[in-house]
C-alpha positions in Angstrom: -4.2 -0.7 7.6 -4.2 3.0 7.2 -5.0 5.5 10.4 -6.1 9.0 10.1 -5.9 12.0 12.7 -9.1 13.3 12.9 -9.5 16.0 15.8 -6.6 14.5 17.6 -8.5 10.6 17.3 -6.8 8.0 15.5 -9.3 6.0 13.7 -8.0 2.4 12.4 -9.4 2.4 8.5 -9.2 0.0 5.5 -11.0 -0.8 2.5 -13.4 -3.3 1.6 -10.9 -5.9 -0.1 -8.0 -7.6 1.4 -5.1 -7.4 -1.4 -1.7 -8.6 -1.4 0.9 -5.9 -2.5 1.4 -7.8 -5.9 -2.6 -7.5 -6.6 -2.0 -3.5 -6.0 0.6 -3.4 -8.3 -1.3 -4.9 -11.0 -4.1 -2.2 -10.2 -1.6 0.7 -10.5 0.0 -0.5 -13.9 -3.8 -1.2 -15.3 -4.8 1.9 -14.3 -2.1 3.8 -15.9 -2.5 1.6 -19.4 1.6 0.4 -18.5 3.4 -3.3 -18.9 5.6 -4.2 -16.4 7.3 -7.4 -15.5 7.4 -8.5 -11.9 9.9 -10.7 -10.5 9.6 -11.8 -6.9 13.1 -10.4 -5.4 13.7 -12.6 -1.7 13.5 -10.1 1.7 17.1 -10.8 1.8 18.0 -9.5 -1.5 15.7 -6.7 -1.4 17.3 -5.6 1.8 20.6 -5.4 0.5 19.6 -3.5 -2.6 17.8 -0.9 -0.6 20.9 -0.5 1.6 22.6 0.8 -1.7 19.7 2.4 -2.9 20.1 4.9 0.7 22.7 6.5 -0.9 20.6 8.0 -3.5 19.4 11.5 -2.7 15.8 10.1 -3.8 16.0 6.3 -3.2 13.3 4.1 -4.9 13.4 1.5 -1.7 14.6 2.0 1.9 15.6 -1.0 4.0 12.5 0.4 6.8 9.8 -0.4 3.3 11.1 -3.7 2.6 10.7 -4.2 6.6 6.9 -3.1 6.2 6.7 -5.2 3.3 7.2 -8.1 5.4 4.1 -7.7 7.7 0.4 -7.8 6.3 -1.1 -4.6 7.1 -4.8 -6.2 7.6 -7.7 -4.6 9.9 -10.6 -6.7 11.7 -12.7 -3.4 12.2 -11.1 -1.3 9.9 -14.1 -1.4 7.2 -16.4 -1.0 9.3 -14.9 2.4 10.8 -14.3 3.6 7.7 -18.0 3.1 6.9 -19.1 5.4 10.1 -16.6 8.3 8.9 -17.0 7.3 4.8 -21.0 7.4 3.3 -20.1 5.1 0.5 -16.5 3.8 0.7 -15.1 2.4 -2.5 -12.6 -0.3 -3.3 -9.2 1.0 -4.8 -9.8 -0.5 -8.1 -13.1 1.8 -8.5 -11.0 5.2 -7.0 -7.5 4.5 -8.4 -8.3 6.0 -11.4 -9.6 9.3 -10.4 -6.2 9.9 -8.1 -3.4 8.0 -10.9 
């Protein structure tokens, strides 16, 4: 669920497709013609490597993201705000390209 300030509103947004954060990956590395391979790392693990990963002065994963990553981020209404603000909202796999 994204939120956007708008004249000092919140608005509760969200695209047109519900996708899991592995599904978004896989959109990102497409769009950017790359080969990755993804392992599934436990909450635990992931946890304790982004403790480590704090001490960096740019770290690639923070213990508060692997907290977020826990926790679908999924909106009842959020599509259909979006269409009142949006004319023709798009789904990320049409727009990633023109931002990546």
């Amino acid at each position: 669920v994204n939120t956007c300030t708008f004249k000092k509103k919140t608005y509760d947004i969200a695209g047109p497709t519900i996708q899991s954060f592995e599904q978004i990956f896989k959109i990102i590395l497409s769009v950017k013609n790359r080969k990755r391979f993804l392992i599934p790392i436990p909450f635990f693990i992931a946890k304790v490597m982004a403790f480590f990963f704090e001490f960096f002065p740019k770290p690639p994963l923070t213990r508060d993201q692997v907290t977020l990553l826990k926790v679908d981020s999924v909106s009842a209404k959020g599509y259909q705000n979006l269409k009142t603000h949006v004319k023709n909202p798009s789904s990320l796999q049409t727009i990633a390209p023109t931002y990546l």
